[in-house]
Backbone as CSV, one residue per row, in Angstrom:
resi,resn,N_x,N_y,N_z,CA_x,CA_y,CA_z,C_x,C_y,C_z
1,UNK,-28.946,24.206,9.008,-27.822,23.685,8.219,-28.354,22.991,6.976
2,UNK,-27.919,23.037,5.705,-28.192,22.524,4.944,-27.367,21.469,4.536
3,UNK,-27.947,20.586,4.021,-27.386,18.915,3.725,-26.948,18.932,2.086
4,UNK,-25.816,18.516,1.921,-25.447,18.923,0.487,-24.325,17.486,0.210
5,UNK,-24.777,17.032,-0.816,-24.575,15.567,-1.326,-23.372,15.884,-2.216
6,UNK,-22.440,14.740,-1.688,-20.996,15.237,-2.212,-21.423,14.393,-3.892
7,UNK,-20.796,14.995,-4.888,-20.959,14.298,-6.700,-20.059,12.805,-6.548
8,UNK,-20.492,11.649,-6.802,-20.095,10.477,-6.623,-18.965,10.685,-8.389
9,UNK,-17.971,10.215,-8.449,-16.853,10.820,-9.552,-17.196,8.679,-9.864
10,UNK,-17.437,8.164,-11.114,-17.123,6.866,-11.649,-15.833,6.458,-11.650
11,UNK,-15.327,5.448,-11.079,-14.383,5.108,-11.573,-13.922,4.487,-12.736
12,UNK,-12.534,4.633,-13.299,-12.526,4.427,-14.924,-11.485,3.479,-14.492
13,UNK,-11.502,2.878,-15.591,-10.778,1.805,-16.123,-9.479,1.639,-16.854
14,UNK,-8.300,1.210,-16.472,-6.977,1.262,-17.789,-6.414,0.440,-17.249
15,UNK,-5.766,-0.194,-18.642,-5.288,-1.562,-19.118,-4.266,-2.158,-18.077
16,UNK,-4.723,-3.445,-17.182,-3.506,-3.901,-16.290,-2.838,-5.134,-16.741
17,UNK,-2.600,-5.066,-17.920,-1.536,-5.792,-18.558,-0.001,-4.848,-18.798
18,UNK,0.891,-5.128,-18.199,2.092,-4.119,-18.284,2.675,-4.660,-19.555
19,UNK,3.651,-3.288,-20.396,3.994,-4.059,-21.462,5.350,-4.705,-21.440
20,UNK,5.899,-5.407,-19.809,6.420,-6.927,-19.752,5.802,-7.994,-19.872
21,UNK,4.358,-7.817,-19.566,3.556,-9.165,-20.344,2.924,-9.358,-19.095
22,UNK,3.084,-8.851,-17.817,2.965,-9.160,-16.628,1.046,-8.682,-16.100
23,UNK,0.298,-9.684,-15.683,-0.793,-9.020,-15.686,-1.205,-9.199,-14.610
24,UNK,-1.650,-8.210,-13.545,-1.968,-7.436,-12.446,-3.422,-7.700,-12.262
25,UNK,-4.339,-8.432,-12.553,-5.632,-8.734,-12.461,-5.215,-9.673,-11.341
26,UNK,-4.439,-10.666,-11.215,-4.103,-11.645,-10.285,-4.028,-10.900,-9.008
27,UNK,-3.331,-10.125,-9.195,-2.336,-9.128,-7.578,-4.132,-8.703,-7.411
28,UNK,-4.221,-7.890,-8.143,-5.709,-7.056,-7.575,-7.191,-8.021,-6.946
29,UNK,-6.994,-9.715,-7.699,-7.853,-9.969,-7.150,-7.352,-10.744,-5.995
30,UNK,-6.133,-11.044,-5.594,-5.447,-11.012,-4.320,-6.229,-10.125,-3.051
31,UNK,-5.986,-9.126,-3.867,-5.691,-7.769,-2.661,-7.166,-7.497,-2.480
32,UNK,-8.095,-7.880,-3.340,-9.506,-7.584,-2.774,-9.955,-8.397,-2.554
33,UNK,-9.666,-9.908,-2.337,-10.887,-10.764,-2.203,-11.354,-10.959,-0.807
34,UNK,-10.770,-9.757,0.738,-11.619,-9.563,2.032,-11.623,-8.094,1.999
35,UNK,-11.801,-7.407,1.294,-11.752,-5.806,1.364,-12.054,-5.203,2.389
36,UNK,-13.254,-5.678,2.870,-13.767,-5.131,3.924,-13.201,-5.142,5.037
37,UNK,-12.644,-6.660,5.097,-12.152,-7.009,6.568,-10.640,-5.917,6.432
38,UNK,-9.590,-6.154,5.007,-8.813,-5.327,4.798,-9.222,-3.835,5.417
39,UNK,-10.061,-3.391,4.914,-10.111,-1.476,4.834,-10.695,-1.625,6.511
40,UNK,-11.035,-2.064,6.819,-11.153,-2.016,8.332,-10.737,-2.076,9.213
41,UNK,-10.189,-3.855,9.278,-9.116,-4.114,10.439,-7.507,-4.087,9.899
42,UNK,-6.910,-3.813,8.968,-5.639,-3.768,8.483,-5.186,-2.168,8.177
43,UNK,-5.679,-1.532,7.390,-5.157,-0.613,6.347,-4.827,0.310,7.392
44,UNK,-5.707,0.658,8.348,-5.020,1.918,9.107,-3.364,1.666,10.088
45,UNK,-2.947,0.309,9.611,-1.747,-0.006,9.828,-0.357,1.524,9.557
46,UNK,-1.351,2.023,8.449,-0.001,3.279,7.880,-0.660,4.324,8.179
47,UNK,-0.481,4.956,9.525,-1.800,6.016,9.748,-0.370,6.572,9.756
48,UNK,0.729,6.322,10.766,2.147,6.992,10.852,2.975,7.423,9.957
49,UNK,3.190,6.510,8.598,3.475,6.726,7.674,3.298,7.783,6.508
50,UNK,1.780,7.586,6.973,0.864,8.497,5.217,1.497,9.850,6.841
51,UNK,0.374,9.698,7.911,0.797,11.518,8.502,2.529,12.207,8.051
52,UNK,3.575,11.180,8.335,4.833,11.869,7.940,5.076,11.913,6.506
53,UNK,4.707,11.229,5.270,5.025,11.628,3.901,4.186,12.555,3.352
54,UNK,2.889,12.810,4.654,2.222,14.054,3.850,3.191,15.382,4.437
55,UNK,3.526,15.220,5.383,4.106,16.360,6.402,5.071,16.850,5.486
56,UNK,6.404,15.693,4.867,7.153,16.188,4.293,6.564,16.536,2.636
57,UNK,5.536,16.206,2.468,5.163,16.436,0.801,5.020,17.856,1.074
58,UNK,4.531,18.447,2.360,3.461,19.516,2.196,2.384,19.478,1.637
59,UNK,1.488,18.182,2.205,0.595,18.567,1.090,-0.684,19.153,2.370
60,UNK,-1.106,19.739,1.452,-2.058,20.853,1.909,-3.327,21.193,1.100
61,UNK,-4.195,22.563,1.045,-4.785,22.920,0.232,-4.211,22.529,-1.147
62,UNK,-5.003,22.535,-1.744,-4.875,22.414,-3.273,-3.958,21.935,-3.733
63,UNK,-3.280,20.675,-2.826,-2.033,19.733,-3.465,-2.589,19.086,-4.583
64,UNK,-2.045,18.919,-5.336,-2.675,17.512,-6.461,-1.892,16.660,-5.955
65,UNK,-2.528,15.254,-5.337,-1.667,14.197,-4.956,-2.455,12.968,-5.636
66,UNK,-1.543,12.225,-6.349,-1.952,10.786,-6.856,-1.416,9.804,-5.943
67,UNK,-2.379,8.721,-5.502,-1.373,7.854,-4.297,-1.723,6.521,-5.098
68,UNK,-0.634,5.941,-5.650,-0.505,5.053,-6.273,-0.554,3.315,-5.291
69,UNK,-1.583,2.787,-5.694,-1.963,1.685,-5.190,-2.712,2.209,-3.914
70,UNK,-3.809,2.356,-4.490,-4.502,3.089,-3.392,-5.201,2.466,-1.981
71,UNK,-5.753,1.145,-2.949,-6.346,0.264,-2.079,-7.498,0.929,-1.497
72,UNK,-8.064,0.813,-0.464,-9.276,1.261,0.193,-9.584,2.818,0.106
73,UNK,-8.786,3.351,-0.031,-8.609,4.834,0.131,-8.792,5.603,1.060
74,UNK,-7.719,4.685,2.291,-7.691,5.221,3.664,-7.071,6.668,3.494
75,UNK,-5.375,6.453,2.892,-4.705,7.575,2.611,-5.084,8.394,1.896
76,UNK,-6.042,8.631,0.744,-6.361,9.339,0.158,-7.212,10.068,1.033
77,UNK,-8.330,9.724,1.776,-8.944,10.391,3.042,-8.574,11.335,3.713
78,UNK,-7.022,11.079,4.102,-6.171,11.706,5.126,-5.734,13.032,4.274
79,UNK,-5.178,12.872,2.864,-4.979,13.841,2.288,-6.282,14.878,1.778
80,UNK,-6.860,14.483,1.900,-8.538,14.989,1.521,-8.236,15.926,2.609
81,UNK,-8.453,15.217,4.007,-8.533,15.798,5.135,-7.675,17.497,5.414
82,UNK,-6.769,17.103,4.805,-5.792,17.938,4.730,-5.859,19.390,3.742
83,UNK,-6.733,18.941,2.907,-7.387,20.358,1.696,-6.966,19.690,0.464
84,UNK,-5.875,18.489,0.072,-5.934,18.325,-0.801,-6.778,18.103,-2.087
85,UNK,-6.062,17.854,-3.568,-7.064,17.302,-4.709,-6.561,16.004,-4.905
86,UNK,-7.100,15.002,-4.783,-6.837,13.555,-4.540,-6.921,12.758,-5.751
87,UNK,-6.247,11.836,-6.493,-6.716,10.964,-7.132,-6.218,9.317,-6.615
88,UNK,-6.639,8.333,-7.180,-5.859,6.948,-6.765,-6.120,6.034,-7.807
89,UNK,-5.297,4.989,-8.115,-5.335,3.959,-8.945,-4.775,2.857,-8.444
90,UNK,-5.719,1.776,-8.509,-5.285,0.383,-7.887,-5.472,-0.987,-8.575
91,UNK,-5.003,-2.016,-8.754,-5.934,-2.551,-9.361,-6.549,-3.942,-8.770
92,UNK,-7.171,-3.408,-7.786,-8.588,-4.518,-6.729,-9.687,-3.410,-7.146
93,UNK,-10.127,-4.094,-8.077,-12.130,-3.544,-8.002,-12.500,-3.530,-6.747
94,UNK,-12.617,-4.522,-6.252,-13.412,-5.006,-4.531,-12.867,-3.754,-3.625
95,UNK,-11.704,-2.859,-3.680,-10.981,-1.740,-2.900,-11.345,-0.930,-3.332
96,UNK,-11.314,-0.442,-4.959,-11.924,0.523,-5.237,-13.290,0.978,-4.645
97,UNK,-14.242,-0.142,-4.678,-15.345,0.334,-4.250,-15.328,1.069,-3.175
98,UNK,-14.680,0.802,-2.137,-14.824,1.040,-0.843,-14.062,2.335,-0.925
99,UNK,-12.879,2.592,-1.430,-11.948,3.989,-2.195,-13.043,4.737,-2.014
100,UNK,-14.226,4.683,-3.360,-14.898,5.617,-3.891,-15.886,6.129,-2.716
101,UNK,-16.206,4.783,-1.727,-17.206,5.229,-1.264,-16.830,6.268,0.663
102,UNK,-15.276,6.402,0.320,-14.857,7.048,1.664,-14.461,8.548,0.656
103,UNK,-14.114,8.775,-0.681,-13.824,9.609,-1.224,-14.510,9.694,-2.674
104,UNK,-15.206,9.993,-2.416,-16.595,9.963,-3.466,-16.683,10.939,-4.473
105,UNK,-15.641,11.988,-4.678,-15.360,13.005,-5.147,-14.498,12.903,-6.097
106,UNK,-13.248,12.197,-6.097,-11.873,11.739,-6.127,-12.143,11.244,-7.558
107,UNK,-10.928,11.188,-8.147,-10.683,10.273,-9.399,-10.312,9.110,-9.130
108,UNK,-10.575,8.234,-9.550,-10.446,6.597,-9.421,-10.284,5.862,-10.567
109,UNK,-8.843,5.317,-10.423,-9.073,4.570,-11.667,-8.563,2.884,-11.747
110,UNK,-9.171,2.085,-11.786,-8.920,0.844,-11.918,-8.077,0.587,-12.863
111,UNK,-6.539,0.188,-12.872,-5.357,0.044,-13.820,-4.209,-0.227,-12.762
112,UNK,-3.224,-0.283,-13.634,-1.654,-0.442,-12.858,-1.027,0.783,-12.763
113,UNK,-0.127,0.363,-11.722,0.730,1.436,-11.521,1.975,1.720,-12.395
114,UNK,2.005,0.957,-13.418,2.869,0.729,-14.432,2.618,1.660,-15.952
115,UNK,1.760,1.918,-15.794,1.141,2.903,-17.191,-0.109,3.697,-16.559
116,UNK,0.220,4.790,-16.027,-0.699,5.716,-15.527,-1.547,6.770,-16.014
117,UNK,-2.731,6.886,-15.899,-3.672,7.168,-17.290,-3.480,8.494,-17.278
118,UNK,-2.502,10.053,-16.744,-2.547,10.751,-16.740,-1.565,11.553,-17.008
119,UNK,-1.723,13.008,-17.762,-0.819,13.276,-18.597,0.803,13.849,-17.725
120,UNK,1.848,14.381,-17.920,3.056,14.559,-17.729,2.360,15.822,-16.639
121,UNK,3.520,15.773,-15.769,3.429,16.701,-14.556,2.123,17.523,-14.260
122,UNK,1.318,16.059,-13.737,-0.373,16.283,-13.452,-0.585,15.934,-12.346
123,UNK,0.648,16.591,-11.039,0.248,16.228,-9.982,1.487,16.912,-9.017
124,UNK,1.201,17.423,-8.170,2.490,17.829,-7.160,3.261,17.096,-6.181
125,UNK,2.314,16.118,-5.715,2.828,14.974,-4.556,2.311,13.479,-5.327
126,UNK,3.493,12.512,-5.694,2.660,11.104,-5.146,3.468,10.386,-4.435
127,UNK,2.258,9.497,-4.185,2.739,8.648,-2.476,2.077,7.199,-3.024
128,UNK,2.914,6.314,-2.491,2.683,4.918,-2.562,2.850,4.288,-0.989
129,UNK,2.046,3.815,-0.705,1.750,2.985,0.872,2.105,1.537,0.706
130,UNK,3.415,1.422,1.089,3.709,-0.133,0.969,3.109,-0.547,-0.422
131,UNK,2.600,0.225,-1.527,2.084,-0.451,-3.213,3.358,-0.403,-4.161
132,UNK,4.550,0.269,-3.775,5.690,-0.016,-4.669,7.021,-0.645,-4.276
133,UNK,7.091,-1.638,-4.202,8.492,-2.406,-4.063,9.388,-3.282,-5.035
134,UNK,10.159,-3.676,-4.835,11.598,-4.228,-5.340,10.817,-5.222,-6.690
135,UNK,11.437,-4.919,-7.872,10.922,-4.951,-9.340,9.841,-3.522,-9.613
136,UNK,9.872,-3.072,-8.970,8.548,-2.058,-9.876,8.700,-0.881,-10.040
137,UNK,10.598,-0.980,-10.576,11.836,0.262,-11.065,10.733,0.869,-12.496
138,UNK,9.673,0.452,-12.972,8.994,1.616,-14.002,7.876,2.315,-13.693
139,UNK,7.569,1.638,-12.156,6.616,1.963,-11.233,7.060,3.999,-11.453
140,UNK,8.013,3.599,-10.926,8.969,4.958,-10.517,9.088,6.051,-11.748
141,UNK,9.384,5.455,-12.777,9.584,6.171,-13.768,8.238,6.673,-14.449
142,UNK,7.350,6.131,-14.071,5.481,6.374,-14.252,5.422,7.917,-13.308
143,UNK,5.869,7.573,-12.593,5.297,8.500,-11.251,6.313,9.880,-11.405
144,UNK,7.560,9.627,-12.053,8.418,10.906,-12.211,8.024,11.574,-13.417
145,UNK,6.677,10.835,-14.501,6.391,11.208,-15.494,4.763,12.531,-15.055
146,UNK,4.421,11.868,-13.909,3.154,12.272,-13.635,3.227,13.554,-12.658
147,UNK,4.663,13.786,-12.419,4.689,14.856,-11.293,5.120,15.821,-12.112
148,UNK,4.951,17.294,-11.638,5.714,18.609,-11.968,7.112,18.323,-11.392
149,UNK,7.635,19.320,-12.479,8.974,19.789,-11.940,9.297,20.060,-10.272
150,UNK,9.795,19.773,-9.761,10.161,20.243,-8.425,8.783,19.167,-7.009
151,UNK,8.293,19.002,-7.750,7.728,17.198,-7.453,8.065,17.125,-6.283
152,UNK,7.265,15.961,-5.255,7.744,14.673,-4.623,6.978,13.660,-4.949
153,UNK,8.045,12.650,-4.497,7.618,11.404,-4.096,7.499,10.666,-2.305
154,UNK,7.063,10.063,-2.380,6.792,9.089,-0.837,6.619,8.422,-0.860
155,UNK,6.949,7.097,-0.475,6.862,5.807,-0.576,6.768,5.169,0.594
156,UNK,6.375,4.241,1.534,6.810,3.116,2.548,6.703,1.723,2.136
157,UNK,7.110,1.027,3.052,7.778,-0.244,3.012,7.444,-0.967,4.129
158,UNK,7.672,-1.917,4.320,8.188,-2.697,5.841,9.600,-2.854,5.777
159,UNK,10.010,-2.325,6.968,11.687,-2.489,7.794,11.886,-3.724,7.426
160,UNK,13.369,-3.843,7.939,13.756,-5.151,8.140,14.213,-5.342,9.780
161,UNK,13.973,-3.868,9.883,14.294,-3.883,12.267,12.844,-4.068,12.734
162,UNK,13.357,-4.802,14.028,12.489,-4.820,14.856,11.842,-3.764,15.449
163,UNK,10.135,-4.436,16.244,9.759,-5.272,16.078,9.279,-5.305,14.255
164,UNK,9.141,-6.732,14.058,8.490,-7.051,12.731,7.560,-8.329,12.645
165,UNK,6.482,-8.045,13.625,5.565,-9.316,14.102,4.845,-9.675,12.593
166,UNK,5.254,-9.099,11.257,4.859,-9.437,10.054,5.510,-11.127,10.083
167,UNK,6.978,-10.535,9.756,7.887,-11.434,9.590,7.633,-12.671,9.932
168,UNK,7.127,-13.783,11.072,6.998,-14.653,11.621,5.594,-15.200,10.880
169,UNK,4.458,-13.761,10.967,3.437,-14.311,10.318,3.713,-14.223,8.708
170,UNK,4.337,-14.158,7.905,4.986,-14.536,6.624,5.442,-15.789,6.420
171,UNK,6.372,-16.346,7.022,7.478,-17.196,7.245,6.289,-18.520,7.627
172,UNK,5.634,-18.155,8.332,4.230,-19.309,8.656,3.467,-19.693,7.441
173,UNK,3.276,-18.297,6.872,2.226,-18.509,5.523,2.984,-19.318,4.544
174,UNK,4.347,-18.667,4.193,4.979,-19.513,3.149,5.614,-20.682,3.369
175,UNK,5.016,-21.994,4.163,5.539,-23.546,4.460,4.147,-23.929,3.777
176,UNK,3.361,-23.034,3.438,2.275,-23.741,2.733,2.338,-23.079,1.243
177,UNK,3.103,-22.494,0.425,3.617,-22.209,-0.560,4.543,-22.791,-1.239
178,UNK,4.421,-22.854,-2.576,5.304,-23.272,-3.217,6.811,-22.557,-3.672
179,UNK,7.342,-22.762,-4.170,8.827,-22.191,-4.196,8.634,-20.896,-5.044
180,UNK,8.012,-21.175,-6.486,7.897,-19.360,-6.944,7.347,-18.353,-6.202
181,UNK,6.289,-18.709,-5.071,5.726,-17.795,-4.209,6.329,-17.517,-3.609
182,UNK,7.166,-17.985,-2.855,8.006,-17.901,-2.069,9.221,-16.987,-2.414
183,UNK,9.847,-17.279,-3.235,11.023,-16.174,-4.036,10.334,-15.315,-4.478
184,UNK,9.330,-14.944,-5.197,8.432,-13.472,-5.024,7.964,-12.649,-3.798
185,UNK,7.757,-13.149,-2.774,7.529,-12.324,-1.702,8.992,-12.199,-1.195
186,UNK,10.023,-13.474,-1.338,11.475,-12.422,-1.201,12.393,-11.175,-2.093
187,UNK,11.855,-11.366,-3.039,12.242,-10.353,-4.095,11.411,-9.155,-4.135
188,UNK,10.395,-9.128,-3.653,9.997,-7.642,-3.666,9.895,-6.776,-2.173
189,UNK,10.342,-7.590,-1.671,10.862,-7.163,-0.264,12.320,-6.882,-0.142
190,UNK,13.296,-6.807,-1.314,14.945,-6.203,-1.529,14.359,-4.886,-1.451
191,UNK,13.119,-4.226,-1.561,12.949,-2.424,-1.071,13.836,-1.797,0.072
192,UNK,13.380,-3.088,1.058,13.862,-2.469,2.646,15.227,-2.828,3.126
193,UNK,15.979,-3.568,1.956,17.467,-3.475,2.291,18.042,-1.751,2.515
194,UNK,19.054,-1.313,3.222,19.385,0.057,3.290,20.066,0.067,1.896
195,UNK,19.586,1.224,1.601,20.034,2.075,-0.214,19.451,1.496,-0.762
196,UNK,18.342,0.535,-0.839,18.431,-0.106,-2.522,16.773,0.973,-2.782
197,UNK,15.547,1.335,-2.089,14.934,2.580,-2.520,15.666,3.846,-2.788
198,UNK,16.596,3.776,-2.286,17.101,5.423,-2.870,18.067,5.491,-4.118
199,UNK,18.310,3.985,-4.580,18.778,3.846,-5.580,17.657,3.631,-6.456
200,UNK,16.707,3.589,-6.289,15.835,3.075,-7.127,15.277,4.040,-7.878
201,UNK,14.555,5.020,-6.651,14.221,5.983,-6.671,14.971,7.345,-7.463
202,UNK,16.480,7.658,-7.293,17.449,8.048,-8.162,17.652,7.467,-9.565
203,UNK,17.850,6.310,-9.825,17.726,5.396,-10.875,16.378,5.572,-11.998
204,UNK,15.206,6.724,-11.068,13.803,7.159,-11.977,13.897,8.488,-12.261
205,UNK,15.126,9.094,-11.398,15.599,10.527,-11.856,15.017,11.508,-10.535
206,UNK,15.285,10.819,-9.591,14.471,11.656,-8.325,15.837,11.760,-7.655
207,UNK,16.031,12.747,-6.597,16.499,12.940,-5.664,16.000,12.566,-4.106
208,UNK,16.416,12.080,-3.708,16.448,11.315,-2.467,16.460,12.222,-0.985
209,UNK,15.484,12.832,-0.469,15.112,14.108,0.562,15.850,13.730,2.017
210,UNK,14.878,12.324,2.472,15.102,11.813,3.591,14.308,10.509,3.719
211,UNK,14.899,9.610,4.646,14.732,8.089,4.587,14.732,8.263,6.762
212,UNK,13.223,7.705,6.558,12.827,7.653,7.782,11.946,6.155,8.244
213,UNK,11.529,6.406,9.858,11.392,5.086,10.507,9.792,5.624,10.934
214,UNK,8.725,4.733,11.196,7.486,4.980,12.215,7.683,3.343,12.891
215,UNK,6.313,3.562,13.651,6.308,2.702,14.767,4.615,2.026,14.175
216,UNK,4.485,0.685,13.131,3.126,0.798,12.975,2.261,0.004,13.927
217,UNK,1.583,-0.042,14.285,0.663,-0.731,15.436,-0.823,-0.590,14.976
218,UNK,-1.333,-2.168,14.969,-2.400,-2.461,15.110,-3.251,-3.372,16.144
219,UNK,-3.919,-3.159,16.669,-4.600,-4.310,18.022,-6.196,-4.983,17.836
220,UNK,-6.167,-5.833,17.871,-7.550,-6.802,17.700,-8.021,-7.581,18.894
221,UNK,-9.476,-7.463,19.112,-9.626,-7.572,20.392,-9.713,-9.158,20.802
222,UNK,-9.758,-9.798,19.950,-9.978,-11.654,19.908,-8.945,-12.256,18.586
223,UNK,-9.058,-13.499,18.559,-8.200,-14.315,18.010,-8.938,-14.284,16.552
224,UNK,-10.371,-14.194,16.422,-10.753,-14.117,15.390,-10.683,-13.399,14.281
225,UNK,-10.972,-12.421,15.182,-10.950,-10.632,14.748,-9.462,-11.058,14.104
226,UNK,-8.407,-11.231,14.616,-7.086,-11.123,14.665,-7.014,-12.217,13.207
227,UNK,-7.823,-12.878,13.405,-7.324,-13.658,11.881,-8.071,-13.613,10.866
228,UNK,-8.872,-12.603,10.996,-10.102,-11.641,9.571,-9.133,-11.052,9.425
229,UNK,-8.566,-9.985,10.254,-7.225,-9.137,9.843,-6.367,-9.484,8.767
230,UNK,-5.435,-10.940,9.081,-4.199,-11.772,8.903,-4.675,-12.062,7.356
231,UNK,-5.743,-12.606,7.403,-5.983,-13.270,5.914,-6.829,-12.181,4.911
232,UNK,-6.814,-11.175,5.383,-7.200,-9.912,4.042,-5.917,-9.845,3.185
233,UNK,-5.096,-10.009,3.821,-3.511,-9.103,2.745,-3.274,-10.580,1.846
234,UNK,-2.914,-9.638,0.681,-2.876,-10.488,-0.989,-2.604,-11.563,-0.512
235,UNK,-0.981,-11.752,-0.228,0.058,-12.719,-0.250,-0.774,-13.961,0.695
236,UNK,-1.920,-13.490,1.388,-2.220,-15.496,1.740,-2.684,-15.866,0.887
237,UNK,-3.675,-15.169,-0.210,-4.761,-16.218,-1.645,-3.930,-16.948,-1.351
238,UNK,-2.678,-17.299,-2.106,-2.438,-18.668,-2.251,-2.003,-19.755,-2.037
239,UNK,-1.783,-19.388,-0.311,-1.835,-20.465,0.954,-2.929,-20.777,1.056
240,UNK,-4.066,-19.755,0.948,-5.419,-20.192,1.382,-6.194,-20.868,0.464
241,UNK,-5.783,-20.756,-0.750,-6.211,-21.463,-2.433,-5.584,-22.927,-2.203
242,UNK,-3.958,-23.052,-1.832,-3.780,-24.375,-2.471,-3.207,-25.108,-1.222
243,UNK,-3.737,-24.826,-0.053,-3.439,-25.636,0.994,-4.682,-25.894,2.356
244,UNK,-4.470,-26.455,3.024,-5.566,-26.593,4.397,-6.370,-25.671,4.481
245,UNK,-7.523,-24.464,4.567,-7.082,-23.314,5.056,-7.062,-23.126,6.673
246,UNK,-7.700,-24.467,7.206,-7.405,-24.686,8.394,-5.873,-25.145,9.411
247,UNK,-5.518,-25.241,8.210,-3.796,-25.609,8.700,-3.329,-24.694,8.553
248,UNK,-3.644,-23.316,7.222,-2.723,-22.173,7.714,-3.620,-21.095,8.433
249,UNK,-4.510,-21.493,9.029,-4.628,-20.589,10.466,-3.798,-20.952,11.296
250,UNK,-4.409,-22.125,11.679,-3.524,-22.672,12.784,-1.881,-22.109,13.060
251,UNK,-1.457,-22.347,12.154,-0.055,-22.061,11.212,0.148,-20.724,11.880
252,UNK,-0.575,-19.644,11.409,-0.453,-18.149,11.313,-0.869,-17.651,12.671
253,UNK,-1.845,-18.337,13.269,-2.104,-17.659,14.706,-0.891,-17.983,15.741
254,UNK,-0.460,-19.229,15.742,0.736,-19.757,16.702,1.958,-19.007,16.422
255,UNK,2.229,-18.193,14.989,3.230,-17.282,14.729,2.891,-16.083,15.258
256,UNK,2.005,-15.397,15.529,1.747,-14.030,16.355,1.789,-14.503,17.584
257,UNK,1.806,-16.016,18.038,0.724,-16.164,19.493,1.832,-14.913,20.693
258,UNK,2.998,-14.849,20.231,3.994,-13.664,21.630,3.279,-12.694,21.394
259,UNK,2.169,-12.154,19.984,1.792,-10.656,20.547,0.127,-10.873,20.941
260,UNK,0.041,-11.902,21.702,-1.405,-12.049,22.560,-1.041,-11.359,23.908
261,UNK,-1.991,-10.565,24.421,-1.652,-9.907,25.616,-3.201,-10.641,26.603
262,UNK,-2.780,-10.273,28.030,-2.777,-11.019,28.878,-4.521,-10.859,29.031
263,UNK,-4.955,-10.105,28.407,-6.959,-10.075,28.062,-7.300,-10.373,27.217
264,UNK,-6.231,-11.329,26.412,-6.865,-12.274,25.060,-6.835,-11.180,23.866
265,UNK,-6.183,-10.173,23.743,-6.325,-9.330,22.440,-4.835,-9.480,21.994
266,UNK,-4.485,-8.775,20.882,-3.249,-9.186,20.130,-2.659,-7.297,20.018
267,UNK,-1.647,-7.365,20.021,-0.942,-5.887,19.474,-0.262,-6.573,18.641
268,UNK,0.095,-6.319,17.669,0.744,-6.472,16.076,1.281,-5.216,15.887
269,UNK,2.343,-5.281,15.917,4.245,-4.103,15.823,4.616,-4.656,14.609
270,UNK,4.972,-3.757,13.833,5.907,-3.726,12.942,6.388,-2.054,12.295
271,UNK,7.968,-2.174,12.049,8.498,-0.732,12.058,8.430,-0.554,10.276
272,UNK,8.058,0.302,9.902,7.797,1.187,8.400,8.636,1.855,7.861
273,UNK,9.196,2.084,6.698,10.452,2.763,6.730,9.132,3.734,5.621
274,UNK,9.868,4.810,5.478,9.154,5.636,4.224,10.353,6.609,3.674
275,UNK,10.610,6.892,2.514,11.560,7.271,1.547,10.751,8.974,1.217
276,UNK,11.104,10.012,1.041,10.689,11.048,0.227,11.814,11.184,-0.573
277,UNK,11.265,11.869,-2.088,12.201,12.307,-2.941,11.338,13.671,-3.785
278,UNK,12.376,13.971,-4.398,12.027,15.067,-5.210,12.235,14.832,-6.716
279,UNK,11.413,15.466,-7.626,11.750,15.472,-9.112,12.424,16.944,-9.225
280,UNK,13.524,17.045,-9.603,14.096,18.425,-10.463,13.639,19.243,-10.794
281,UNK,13.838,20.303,-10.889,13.015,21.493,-11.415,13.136,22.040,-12.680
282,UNK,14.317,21.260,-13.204,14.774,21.339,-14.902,13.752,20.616,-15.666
């Protein structure tokens, strides 16, 4: 057998200042500052999700799929897996790395999902993993710019049905937040009200396929493990920046403590909604 070294592709760079003024260096260095612990013990949270929005994308051989907010580049993997041509854009450097180094082939580009560095219908499928929610209506209109005619889209979310063992550990994190943090993680969570993605999504000029449910599950074998997990995702930086960070463990473990099972490990439930749509063929 011969050993043949896949071409490592650089990742490039574009501008994450949106032109609302809004700048995305913050979110990205959120979202990477435990990457590892993230792309390890968290991300395969949407293994259910990415399998059903690829199912309905079709994506297959020689899909071009861009998966917007890529993060680690679990999902991009899966579509790899699948025969696809993959690209992703995120903007956590610290994720990218780890992106490049599970899909080493791939285009990568460090930027927002708000101005996407690639030209008009340069892609057949994109998919966003829980990376597009409630405010990020040009998110959408980026992504209906980047697909062909007759297109999809895919998106997930977190439910608002049970179980949602998020929910409790949220609600814990933000008593150590201040009030704008707080109304930002409620405002971009109006995604998972019923209709307001398929209005959104319509509202970017897509048609709306089908609006479905998974079951996501993750399990950690100790309390520790379980709170390397908890404190990778963005939204603690800044519980963990401007408060105890020993008070919001404490805080955050006693909010999961119902999904400790009876050998000291944790199952963590929460239900996923995911949206497909289509772009027109006009």
């Amino acid at each position: 057998m011969t050993n043949t070294k896949e071409r490592i592709t650089p990742t490039r760079t574009a501008p994450l200042t949106h032109a609302n003024g809004h700048d995305w260096t913050v979110a990205g260095e959120a979202w990477g500052h435990a990457a590892l612990d993230w792309s390890t013990l968290f991300e395969q949270y949407a293994v259910e999700v990415v399998t059903a929005i690829a199912e309905r994308g079709a994506i297959g051989p020689g899909t071009r799929v861009l998966d917007v907010a890529c993060g680690s580049g679990w999902a991009m993997r899966h579509f790899r897996t699948r025969g696809a041509d993959v690209a992703g854009i995120d903007a956590a450097h610290r994720l990218l790395d780890i992106a490049r180094a599970r899909n080493p082939t791939c285009e990568l580009v460090h930027g927002t999902m708000f101005d996407l560095p690639w030209g008009d219908s340069s892609f057949d499928v994109v998919t966003s993993i829980n990376g597009i929610w409630g405010g990020c209506e040009d998110a959408l209109v980026e992504a209906h710019r980047v697909l062909r005619p007759g297109g999809t889209i895919g998106l997930s979310f977190w439910s608002q049905d049970r179980p949602l063992d998020l929910r409790a550990f949220l609600f814990a994190v933000a008593a150590h937040l201040d009030r704008e943090h707080v109304e930002g993680m409620i405002s971009v969570n109006d995604i998972a009200a019923p209709g307001v993605a398929e209005r959104m999504l319509e509202a970017a000029g897509f048609e709306t396929i089908e609006r479905g449910t998974r079951l996501s599950t993750l399990e950690w074998p100790d309390e520790e493990i379980a709170w390397r997990a908890l404190r990778s995702i963005g939204p603690i930086v800044p519980a963990l920046r401007g408060s105890d960070p020993d008070a919001v463990r404490r805080d955050a473990l006693a909010a999961i403590e119902h999904c400790r099972r009876d050998d000291g490990g944790y199952r963590f439930e929460n239900v996923q909604c995911f949206v497909v749509a289509r772009k027109s063929n006009s």
